[in-house]
C-alpha positions in Angstrom: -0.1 17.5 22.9 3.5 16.2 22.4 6.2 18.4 22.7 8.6 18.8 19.8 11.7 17.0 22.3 9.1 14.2 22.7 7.8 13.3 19.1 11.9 13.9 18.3 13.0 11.3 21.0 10.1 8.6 20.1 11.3 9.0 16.0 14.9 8.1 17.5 13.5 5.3 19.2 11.8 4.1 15.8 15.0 4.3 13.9 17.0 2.7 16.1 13.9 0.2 15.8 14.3 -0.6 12.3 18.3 -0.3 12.3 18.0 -3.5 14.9 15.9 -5.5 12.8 17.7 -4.3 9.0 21.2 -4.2 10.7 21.8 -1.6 8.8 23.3 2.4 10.0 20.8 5.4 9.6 22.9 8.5 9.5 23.2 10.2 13.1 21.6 13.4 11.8 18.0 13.2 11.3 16.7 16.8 11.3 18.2 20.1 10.0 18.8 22.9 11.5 15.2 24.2 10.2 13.9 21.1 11.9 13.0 19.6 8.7 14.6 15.6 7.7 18.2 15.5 6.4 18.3 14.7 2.7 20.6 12.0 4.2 18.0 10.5 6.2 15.4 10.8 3.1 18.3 9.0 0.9 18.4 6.3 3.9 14.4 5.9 4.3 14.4 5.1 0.3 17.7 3.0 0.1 16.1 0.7 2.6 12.3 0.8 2.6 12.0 2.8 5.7 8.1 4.2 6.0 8.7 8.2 6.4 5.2 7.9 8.3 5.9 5.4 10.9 9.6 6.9 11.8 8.1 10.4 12.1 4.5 9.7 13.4 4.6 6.0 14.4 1.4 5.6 11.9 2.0 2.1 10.1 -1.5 2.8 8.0 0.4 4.3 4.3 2.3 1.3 4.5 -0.2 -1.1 5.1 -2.5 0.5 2.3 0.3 0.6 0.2 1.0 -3.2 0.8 -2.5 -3.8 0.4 -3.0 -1.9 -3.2 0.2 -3.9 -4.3 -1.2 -7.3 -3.5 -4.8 -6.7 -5.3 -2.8 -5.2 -8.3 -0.8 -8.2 -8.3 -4.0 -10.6 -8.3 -5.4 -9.2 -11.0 -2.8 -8.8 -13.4 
């Protein structure tokens, strides 16, 4: 099992991930002092379509079903 330092250090490898390839600036804080996200980095996630699932567990699969569901919706309409 991961420790807390190591799923924290691979979710700052995943935003600095996605700030490469959006060249964009996530805030420098990304956890509060109770450990849960900073309302700034939830305001960042949604300003710029970053998945909440793959920066905190690396788990690309809500996206992909998300992307998925929006595709057959758009097909049938």
């Amino acid at each position: 099992m991961k420790t807390t330092e190591q799923r924290h250090e691979e979710t700052r490898e995943r935003l600095a991930q996605f700030e490469e390839m959006t060249q964009t600036k996530a805030p420098d804080t990304i956890w509060d002092e109770d450990g849960a996200p900073t309302d700034e980095i939830l305001i960042y996630a949604k300003s710029n379509g970053l998945s909440l699932d793959w920066l905190f567990l690396g788990d690309p699969l809500p996206s992909i079903l998300y992307l998925h569901d929006m595709t057959i919706k758009k097909e049938v309409a």
